[in-house]
C-alpha positions as CSV (number, residue, x, y, z in Angstrom):
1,X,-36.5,43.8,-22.7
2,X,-32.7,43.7,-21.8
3,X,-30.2,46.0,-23.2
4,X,-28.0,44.3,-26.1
5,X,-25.2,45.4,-23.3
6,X,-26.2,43.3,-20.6
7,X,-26.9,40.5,-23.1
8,X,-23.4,41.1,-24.6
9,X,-22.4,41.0,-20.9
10,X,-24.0,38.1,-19.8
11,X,-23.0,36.1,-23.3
12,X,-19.2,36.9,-22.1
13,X,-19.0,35.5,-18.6
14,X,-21.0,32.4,-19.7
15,X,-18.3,32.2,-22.4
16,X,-15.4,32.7,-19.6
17,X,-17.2,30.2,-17.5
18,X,-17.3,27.2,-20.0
19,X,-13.7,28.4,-20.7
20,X,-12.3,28.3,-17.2
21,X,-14.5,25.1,-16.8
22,X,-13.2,23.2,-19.8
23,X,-9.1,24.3,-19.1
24,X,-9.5,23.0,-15.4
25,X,-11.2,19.4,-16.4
26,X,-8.9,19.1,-19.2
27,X,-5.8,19.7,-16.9
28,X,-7.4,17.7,-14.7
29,X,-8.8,14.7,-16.9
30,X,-5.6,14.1,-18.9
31,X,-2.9,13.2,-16.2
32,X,-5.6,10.9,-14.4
33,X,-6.2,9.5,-17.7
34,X,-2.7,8.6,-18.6
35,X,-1.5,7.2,-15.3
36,X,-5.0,5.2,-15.1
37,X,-4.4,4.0,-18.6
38,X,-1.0,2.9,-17.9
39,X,-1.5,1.2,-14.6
40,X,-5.0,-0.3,-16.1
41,X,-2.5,-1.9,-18.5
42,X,-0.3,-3.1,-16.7
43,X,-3.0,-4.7,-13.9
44,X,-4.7,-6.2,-17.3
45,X,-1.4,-7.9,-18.8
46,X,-0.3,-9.3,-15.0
47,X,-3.7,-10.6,-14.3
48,X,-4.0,-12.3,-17.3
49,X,-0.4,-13.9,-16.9
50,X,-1.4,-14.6,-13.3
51,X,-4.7,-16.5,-14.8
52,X,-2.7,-17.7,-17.2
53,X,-0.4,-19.6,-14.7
54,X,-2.6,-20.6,-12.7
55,X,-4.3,-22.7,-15.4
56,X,-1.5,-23.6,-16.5
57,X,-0.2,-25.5,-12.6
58,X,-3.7,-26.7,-12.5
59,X,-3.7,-28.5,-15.8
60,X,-0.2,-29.2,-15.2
61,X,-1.3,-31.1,-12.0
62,X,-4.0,-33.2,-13.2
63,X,-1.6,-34.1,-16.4
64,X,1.0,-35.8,-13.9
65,X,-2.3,-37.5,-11.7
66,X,-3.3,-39.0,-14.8
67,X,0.1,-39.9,-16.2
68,X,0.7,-41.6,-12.8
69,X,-2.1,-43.3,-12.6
70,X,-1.8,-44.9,-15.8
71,X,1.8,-45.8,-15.2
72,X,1.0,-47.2,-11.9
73,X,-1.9,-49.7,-13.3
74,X,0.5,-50.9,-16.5
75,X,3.2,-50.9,-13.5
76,X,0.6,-53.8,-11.7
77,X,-0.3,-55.4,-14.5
78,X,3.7,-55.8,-15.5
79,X,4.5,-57.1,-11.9
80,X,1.7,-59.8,-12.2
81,X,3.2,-60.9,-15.6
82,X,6.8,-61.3,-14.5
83,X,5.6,-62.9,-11.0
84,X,3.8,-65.5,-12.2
85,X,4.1,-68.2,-15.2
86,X,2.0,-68.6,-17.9
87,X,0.6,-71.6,-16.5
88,X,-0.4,-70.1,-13.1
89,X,-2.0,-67.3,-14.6
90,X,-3.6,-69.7,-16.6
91,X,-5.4,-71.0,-13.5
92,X,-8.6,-69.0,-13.1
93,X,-9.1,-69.5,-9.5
94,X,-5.4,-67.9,-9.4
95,X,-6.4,-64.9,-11.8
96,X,-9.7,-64.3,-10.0
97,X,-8.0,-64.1,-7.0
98,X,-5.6,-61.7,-8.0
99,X,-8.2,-59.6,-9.4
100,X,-9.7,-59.5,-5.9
101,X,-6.5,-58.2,-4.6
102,X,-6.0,-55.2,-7.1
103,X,-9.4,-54.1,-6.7
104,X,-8.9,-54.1,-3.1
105,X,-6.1,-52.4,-2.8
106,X,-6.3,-49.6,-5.6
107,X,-10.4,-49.3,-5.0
108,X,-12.1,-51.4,-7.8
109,X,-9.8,-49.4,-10.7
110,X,-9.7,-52.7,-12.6
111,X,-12.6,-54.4,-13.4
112,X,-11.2,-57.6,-15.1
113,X,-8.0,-59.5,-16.1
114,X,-7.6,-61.7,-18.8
115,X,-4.5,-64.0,-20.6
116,X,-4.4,-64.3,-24.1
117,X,-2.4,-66.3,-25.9
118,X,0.1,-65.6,-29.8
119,X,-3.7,-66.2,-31.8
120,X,-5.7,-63.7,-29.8
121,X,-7.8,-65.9,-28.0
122,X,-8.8,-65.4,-24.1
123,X,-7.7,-68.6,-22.4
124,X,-8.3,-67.3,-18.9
125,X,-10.5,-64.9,-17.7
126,X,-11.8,-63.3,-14.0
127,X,-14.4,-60.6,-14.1
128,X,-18.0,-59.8,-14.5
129,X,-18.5,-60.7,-17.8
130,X,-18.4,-64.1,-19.7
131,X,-15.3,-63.2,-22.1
132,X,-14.0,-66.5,-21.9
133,X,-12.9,-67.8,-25.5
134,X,-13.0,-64.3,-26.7
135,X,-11.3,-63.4,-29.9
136,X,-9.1,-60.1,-29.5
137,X,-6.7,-60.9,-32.8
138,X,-8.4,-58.0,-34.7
139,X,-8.0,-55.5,-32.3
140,X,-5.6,-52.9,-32.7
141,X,-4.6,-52.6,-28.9
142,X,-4.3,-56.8,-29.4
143,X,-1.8,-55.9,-32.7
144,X,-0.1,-53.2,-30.4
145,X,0.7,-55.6,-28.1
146,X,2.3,-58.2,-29.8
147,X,4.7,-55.5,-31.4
148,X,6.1,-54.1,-28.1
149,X,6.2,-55.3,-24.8
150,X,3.5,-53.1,-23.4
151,X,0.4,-51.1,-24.3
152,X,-2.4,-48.4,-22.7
153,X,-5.2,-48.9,-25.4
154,X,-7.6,-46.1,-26.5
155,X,-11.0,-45.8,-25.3
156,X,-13.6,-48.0,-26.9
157,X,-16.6,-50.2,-26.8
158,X,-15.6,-53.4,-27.4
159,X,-17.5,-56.6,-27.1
160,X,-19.0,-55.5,-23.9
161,X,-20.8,-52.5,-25.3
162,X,-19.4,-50.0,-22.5
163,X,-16.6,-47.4,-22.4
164,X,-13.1,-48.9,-21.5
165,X,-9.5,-49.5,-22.5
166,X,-7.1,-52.0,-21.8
167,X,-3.8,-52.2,-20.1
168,X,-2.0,-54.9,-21.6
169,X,1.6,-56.7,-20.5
170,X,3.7,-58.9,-23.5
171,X,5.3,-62.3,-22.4
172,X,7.2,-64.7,-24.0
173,X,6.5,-68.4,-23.1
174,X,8.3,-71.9,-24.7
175,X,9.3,-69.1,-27.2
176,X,5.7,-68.1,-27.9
177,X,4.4,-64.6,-27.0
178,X,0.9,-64.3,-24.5
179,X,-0.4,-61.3,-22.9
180,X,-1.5,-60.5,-19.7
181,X,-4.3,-57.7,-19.8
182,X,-6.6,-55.8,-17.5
183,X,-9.5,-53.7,-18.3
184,X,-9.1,-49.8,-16.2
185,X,-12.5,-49.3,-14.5
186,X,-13.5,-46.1,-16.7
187,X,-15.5,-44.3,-14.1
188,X,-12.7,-44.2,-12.1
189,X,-10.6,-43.1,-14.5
190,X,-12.8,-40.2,-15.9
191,X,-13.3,-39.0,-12.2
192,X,-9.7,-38.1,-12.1
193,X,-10.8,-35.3,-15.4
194,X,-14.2,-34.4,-14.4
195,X,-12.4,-33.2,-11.0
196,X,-10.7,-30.5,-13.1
197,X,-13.7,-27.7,-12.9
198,X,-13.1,-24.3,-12.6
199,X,-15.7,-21.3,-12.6
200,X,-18.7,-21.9,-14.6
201,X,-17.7,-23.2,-17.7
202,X,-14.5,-24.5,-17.1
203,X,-13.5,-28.2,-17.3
204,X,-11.1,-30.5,-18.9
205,X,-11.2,-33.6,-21.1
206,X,-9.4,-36.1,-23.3
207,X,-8.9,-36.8,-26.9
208,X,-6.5,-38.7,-29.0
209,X,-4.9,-37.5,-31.6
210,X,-7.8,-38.5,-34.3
211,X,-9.7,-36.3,-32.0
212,X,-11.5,-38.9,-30.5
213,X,-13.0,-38.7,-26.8
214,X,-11.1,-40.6,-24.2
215,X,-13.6,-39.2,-21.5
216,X,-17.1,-38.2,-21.1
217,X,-16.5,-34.2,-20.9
218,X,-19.1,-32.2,-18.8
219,X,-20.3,-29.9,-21.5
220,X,-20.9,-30.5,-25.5
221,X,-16.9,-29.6,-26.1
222,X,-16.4,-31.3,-29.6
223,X,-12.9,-31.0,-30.8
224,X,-11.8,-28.5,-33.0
225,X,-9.4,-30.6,-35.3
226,X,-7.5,-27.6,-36.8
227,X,-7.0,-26.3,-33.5
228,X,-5.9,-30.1,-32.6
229,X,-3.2,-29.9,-35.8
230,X,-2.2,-26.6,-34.8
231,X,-1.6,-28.1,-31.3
232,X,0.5,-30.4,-32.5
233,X,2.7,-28.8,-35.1
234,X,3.1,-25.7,-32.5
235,X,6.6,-24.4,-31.2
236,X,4.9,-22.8,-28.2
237,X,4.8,-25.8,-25.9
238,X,6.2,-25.0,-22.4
239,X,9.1,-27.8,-21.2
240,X,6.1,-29.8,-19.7
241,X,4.1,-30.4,-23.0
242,X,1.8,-27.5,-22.3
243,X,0.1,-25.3,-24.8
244,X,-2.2,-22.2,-24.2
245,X,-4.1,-20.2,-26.8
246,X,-7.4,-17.8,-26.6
247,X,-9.5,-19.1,-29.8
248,X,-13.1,-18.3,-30.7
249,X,-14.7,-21.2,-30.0
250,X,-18.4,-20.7,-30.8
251,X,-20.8,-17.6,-31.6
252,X,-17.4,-15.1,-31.3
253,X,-16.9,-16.6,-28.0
254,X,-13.5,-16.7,-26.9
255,X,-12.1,-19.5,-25.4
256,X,-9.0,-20.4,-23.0
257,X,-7.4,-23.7,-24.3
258,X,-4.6,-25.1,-21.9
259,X,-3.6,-28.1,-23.6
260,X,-1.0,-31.4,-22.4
261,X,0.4,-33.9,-23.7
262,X,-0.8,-37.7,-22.0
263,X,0.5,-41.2,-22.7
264,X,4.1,-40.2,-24.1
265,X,1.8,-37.9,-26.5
266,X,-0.6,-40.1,-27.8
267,X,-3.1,-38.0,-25.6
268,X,-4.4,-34.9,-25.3
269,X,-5.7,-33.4,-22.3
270,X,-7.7,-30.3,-23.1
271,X,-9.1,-27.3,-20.9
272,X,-11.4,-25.4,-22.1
273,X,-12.9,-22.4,-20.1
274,X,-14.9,-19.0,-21.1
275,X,-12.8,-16.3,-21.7
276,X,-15.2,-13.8,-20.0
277,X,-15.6,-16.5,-17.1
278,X,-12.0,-16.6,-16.4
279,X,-11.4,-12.9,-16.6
280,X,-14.2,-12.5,-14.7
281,X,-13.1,-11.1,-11.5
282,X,-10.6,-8.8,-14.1
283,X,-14.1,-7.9,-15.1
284,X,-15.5,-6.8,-12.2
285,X,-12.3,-5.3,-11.4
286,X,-13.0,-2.8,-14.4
287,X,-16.8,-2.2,-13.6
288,X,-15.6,-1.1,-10.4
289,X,-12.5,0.6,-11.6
290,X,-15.1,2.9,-14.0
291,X,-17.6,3.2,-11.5
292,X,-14.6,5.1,-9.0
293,X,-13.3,6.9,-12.0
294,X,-16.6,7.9,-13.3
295,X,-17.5,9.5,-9.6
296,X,-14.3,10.7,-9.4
297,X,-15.0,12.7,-12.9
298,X,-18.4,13.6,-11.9
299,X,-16.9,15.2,-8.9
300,X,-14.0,17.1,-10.5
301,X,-16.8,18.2,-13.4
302,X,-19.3,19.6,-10.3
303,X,-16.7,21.0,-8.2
304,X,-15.1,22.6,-11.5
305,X,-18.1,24.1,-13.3
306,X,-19.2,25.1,-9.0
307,X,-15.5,26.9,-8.8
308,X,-15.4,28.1,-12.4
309,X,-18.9,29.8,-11.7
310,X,-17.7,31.2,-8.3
311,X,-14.9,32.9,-10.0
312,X,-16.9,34.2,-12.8
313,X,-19.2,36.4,-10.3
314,X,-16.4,37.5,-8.6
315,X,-15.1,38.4,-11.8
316,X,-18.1,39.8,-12.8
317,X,-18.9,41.4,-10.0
318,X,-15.4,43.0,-9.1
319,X,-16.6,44.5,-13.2
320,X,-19.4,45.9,-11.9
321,X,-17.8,47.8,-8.6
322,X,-15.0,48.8,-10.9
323,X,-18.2,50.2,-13.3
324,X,-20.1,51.8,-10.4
325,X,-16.5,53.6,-9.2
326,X,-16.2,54.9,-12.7
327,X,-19.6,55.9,-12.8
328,X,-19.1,57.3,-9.2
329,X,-16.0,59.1,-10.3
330,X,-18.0,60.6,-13.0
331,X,-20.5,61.7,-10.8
332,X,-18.1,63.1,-8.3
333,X,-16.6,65.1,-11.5
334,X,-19.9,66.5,-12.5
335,X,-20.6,67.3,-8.7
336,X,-17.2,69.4,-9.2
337,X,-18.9,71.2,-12.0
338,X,-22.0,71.9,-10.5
339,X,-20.5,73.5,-7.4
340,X,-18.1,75.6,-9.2
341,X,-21.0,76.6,-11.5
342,X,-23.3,77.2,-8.7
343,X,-20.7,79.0,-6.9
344,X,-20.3,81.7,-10.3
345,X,-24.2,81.6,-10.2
346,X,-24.4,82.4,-6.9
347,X,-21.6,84.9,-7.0
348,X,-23.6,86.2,-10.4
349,X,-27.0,86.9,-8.8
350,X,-25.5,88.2,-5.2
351,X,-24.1,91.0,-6.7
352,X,-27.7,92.6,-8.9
353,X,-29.5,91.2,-5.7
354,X,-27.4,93.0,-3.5
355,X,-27.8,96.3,-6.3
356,X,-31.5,95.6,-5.5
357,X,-31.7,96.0,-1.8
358,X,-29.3,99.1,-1.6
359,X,-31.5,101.1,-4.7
360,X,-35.0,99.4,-2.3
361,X,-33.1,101.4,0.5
362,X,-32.1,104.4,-1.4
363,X,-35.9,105.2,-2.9
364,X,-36.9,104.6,0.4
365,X,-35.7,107.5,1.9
366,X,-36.3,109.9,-1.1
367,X,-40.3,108.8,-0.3
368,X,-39.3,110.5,2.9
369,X,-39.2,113.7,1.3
370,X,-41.9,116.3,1.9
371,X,-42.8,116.3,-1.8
372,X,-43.5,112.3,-1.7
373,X,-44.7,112.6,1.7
374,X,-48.0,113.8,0.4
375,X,-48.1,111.5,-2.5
376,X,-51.6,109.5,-2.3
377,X,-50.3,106.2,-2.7
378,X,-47.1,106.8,-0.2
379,X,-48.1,103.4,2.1
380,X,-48.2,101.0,-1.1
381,X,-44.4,102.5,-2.1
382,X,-43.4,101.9,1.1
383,X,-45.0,98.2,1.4
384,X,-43.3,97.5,-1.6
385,X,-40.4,98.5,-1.1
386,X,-40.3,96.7,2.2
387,X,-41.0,93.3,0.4
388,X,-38.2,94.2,-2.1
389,X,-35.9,94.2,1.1
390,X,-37.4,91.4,2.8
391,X,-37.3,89.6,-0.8
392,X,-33.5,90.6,-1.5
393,X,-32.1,89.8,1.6
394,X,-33.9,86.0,1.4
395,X,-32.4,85.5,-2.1
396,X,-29.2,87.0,-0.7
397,X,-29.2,84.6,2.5
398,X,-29.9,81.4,-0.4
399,X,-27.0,82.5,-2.5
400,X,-24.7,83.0,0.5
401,X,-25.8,79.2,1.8
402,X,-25.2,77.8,-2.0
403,X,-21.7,80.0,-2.2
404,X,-20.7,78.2,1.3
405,X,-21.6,74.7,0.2
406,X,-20.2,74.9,-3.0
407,X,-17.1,76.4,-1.5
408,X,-16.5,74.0,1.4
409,X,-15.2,71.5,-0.8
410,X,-11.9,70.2,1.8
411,X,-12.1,67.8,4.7
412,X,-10.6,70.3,7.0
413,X,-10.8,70.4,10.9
414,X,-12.4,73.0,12.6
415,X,-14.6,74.4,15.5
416,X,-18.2,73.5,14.4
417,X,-21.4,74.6,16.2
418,X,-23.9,71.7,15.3
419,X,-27.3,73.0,15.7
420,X,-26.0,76.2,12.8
421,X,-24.7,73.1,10.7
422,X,-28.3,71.3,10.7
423,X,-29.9,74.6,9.9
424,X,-27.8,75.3,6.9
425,X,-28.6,71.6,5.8
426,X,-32.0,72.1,6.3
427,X,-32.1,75.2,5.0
428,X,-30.5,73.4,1.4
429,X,-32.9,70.4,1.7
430,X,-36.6,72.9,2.1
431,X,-37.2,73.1,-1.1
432,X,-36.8,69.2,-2.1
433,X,-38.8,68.4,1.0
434,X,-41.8,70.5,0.0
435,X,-41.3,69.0,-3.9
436,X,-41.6,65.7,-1.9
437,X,-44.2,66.6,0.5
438,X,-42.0,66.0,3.3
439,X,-42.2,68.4,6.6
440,X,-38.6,68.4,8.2
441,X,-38.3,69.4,11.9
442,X,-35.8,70.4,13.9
443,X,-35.1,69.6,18.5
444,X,-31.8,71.2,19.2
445,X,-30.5,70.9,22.4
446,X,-29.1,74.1,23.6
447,X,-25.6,75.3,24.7
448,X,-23.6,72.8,22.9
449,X,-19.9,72.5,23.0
450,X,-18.3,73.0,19.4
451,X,-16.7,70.2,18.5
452,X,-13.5,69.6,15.9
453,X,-14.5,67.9,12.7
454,X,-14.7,69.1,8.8
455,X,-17.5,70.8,8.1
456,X,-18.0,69.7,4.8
457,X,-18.2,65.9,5.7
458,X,-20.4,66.3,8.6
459,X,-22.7,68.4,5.7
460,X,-22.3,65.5,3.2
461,X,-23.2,63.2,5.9
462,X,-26.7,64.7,7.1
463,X,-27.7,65.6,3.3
464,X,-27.1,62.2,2.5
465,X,-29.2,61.1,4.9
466,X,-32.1,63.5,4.4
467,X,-32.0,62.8,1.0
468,X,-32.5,59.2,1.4
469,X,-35.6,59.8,3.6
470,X,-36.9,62.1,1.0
471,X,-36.5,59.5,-1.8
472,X,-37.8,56.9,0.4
473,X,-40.5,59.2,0.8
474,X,-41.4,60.7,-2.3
475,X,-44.6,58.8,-3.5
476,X,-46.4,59.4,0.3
477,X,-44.8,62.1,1.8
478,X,-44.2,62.2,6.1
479,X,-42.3,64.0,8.5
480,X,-38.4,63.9,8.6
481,X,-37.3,64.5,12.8
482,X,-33.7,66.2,13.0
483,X,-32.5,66.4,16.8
484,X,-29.5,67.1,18.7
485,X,-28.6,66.9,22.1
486,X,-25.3,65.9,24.4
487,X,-25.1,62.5,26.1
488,X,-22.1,62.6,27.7
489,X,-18.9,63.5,26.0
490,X,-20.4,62.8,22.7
491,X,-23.2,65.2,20.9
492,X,-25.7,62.9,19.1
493,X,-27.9,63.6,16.0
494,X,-30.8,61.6,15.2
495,X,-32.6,61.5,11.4
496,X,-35.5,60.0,11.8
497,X,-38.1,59.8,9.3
498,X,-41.7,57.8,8.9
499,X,-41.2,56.5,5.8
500,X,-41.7,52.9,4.4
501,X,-38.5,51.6,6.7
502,X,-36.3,49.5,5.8
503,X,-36.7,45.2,5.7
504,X,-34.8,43.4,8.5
505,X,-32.9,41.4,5.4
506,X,-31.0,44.6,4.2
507,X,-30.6,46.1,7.7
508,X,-26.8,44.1,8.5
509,X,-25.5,45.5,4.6
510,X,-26.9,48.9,4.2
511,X,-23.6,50.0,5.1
512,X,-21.6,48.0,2.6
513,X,-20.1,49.3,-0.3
514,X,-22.2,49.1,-3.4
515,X,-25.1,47.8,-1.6
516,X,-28.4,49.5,-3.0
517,X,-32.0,48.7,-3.5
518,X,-33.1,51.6,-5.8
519,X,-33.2,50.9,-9.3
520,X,-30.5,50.9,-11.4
521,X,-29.3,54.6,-12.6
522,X,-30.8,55.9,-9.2
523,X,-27.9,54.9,-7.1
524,X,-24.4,53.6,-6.6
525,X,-24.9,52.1,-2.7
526,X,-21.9,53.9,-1.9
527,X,-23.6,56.8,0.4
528,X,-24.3,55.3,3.4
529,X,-20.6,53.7,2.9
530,X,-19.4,56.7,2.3
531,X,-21.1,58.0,5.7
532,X,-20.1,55.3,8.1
533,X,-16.2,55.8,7.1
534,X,-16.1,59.4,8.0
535,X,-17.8,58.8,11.3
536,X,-15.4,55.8,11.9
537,X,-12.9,58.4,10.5
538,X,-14.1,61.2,13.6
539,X,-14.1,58.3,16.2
540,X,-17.9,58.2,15.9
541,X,-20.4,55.8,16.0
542,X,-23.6,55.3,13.4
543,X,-26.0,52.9,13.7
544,X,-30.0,52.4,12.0
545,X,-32.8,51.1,13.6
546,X,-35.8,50.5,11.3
547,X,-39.1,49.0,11.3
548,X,-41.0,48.1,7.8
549,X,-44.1,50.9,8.1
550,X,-43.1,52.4,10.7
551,X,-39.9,54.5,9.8
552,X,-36.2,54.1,10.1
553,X,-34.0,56.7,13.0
554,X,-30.1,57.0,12.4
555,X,-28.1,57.6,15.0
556,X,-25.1,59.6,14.7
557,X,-22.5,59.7,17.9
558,X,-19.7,62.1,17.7
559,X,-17.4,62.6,20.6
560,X,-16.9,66.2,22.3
561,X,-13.3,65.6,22.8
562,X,-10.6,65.7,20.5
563,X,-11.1,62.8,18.0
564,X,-8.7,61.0,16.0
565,X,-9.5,63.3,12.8
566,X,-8.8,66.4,14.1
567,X,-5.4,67.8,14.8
568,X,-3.1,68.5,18.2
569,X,-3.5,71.9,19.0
C-alpha cells in the first residue's frame, strides 16, 4: 500500500494541476467571451436591420407595381370615358372593339367593359359573359361610383360567380350621370403578389381593411384583425406607408409582418415570412460561429490541462531532486561522521594493536633464554607468537588503510601511482565482495607513469564503481576484472564485472543526474554522475559498454600529461 506521504503528495500536485488549469482557461475563456459576445451582438442587431431592409425595399417595390398598375387601368378606363360620348360607347360593336384593343395592348388584363346608366342598369356590354341588362344599383362599388368621379372596387364574386373587381369611370351626360366600367382580369392581377416569395415560407397578400382577401395568398395566412387595428392605429409607419413587426403568429411561431398601405389606404398589402426562415442564414451563422468557438475552447482546454500537467511534473519533479539533494546532503553529512569516527576507531585500535606486536616481539626473545629453551612446549610459543605478529601487523595494515581513507577527505592534486591506488581500493572492497560472493581480480600493467590527480576522487570513483558491480551482483555472485595499462598518453582502467548487465534503454542516462533503477531508499542516481564530472573534471574520458547477461566493462581514460585539474608546476 502507498505511504499517506506519497498520497498527500500526489493529492497536492493534482490539486496544483486543476489550479493552474482552471486560472489559465479562465484568463483565457473570459476576454474571448466578452469580445465574442459584443461582436455577436453587434453582427445579430446589423443582420437583422439588413433583413429588415431588405424586406422592407422588396415589399416597398411590389407596393408601387401594384399601385401603378391599378392607376394605369382606372388611367384607360378614364381616357375611354372622356374620348368617347355616351352614345358611341353605347354602340356595342364600338365597345367590343375597344375591349380588343386594351387586351391587346396591356395582355388580356381586362376581361370586359360595360356602360351603365344613373338606374344601374348595363346598357352596353363586350365580354365573355351575357351581362347585358344587368342590374348593378345595389352594389356598393355601383353606389361608390355615383358619389365620386372614380372607383377601384373590392374583390368579390358578383353575378358571375368568379373573383374580380371593377374599375369604374363617372360621366355626366344631358345632365344625367353613366358610368364606364371594366372588369381587371384577377389572375393577372394576383400574379403581380404571388411573385412576392421569399425563402420557404415567405409570401405576400392583400386584405382590406375588414380584413377581407383581395388575393388568393399561397399559404393558409388568415388575417389577424387585432394585428390589422394595430396596423392601422400605429405611429411606426415609415414615410412610404410601411409597417414592420415580429408577432407570434401560430404555435409560438414568430412571424415577420411588413405591411403597406394600397389604393390611397383602402388596402393592405401584407408579408408574412418565418422568423426562423428569414434569420436563417443568421442561424447558420451561429451554428457555425459555436462550432469555431467550441473547437477553439476544446483546444485551449487540451493544450491547457497538457501545459498545466507538463509544468506540474516539472514542478514535481524539480521537488523530488531538491528531496534527493537533501537526502544526499544528509548522507554526505553522515559519511562525514563515519570517517571521522572510523578514523578515532582506527586510531583507537592501532595503538593496543601495535602494544600487541611489540609485547609478541618482546616474549619472543625471552623464549630465547636458556631456561625457556628447554621448555617442552617451546615450538607451540613460538608458533603462536608468530601468528600474533602476522595477526597484528594485518589488523595494523586494515587500520592504516581505513585511517588513510577516512583522512583523504580534499580533492587535492598530487603524484598518484595507479596500480597502489587500485590495491588500496580493493584491499577496502575484500570483505564486501566475499559477503557478496564476488571474486575481484586485478591485471596491472607495469612501470606506469604517475600521473597528477586527487587521490581521493580517483578512490571515490573506483569504489563507486565496484560497489555497483557488487550490488548488481549480490543475489548470484561473479567475478569483478580490475585492469590497468597505458595506451598512449593516457593510463586506462577497466571495471568489468559479469553481472546481470545493464538494458540498452538505460545505457544513454546512466550518467544523468538522479537517474537510478534500484529501489527507492537504495540510491540517489547521483554516483555515476558524480563519477563522470570528475573525469570530465581530469580531462578524462568514461564510457560503459554492457550487454543484458553478459556483464557491463567501464572504461576509464585518464591522460599522462598534465590535465586541466591539476596545477602549473
Amino acid at each position: 500500500m502507498e505511504s499517506k506521504e506519497k498520497i498527500l503528495d500526489r493529492s497536492y500536485y493534482k490539486s496544483l494541476t486543476r489550479n493552474m488549469a482552471l486560472i489559465v482557461i479562465i484568463v483565457s475563456f473570459t476576454p474571448m467571451l466578452l469580445v465574442g459576445g459584443i461582436i455577436y451582438e453587434q453582427f445579430h442587431v446589423s443582420y437583422r436591420e439588413k433583413v429588415y431592409a431588405h424586406l422592407e425595399e422588396l415589399v416597398r417595390k411590389n407596393k408601387q407595381n401594384i399601385d401603378g398598375f391599378l392607376k394605369e387601368k382606372l388611367g384607360d378606363i378614364r381616357f375611354l370615358a372622356r374620348s368617347f360620348s355616351f352614345e358611341q360607347l353605347s354602340d356595342e360593336p364600338f365597345l367590343q372593339d375597344n375591349l380588343t384593343r386594351l387586351r391587346q395592348e396591356f395582355n388580356n388584363a381586362f376581361e370586359d367593359l360595360g356602360l351603365i346608366n344613373d338606374e344601374g342598369v348595363q346598357v352596353a356590354y363586350a365580354g365573355p359573359f351575357k351581362l347585358l341588362k344587368a342590374r348593378y344599383s345595389e352594389a356598393d362599388w355601383f353606389k361608390k361610383a355615383m358619389m365620386s368621379q372614380y372607383v377601384i372596387s373590392d374583390v368579390f364574386l358578383g353575378l358571375r360567380g368568379l373573383p374580380h373587381f371593377i374599375v369604374a369611370v363617372r360621366q355626366n351626360h344631358n345632365g344625367k350621370y353613366w358610368i364606364l366600367r371594366a372588369t381587371i382580369n384577377f389572375q393577372a392581377f394576383n400574379s403581380l403578389v404571388e411573385n412576392l416569395r421569399i425563402g420557404k415560407t415567405g409570401f405576400a397578400f392583400i386584405v382590406n381593411k375588414e380584413g377581407k382577401f383581395q388575393t388568393e395568398p399561397a399559404f393558409d395566412a388568415l388575417p389577424d384583425t387585432s394585428f390589422l387595428d394595430d396596423f392601422l392605429k400605429t405611429d411606426k409607419r415609415t414615410k412610404d406607408g410601411l409597417y414592420i413587426s415580429e408577432k407570434t403568429c401560430s404555435s409560438d411561431i414568430k412571424c415577420i409582418y411588413v405591411t403597406a398601405l394600397l389604393k390611397d389606404g383602402e388596402w393592405l398589402m401584407i408579408y408574412k415570412q418565418n422568423s426562423k426562415d428569414a434569420f436563417s442564414e443568421l442561424r447558420n451563422t451561429q451554428i457555425i460561429a459555436f462550432i469555431i468557438f467550441f473547437m477553439g475552447g476544446l483546444c485551449i482546454i487540451t493544450m491547457t490541462l497538457i501545459l498545466s500537467k507538463g509544468m506540474v511534473d516539472r514542478i514535481a519533479k524539480a521537488d523530488r531532486e531538491k528531496e534527493m539533494m537533501n537526502q544526499q546532503v544528509i548522507e554526505t553529512g553522515k559519511l562525514a561522521s563515519v570517517g571521522e569516527l572510523a578514523a578515532g576507531i582506527a586510531h583507537e585500535i592501532n595503538n593496543p594493536v601495535a602494544i600487541m606486536v611489540e609485547e609478541a616481539g618482546w616474549i619472543k626473545d625471552l623464549l630465547e633464554e636458556e631456561d625457556f629453551k628447554e621448555g617442552k612446549n617451546l615450538g607451540e610459543f613460538q608458533r603462536a607468537l608468530a601468528q600474533i605478529n602476522t595477526q597484528g601487523k594485518r589488523c595494523k595494515e586494515i587500520t592504516h588503510k581505513l585511517l588513510s581513507f577516512a583522512r583523504k577527505t580534499d580533492s587535492r592534486v598530487q603524484n598518484v601511482q595507479i596500480n597502489d591506488l587500485i590495491e588500496d581500493v580493493i584491499g577496502l572492497s575484500a570483505q564486501s565482495a566475499k559477503y557478496s560472493k564476488v571474486a575481484i581480480t586485478a591485471t596491472f600493467a607495469q612501470d606506469l607513469p604517475l600521473i597528477k590527480v586527487s587521490h581521493t576522487e580517483i578512490q571515490q570513483v573506483l569504489l563507486n564503481l565496484i560497489n555497483n558491480a557488487l550490488y548488481a551482483m549480490e543475489k548470484k555472485g561473479g567475478t569483478i576484472e580490475i585492469a590497468s595499462q597505458l595506451e598512449g598518453d593516457n593510463i586506462v582502467i577497466t571495471v568489468a564485472d559479469n553481472g546481470p548487465g545493464i538494458p540498452k534503454a538505460n545505457l544513454p542516462r546512466i550518467f544523468d543526474p538522479f537517474f537510478t533503477t534500484k529501489p527507492v531508499g537504495k540510491g540517489t542516481g547521483l554516483g555515476l554522475s558524480i563519477c563522470y564530472g570528475i573525469i570530465k573534471k581530469m580531462g578524462g574520458e568514461i564510457d560503459v559498454h554492457s550487454v543484458v547477461d553478459v556483464g557491463t566493462t567501464f572504461r576509464i581514460c585518464i591522460p599522462v600529461k598534465e590535465n586541466p585539474a591539476s596545477p602549473s608546476k
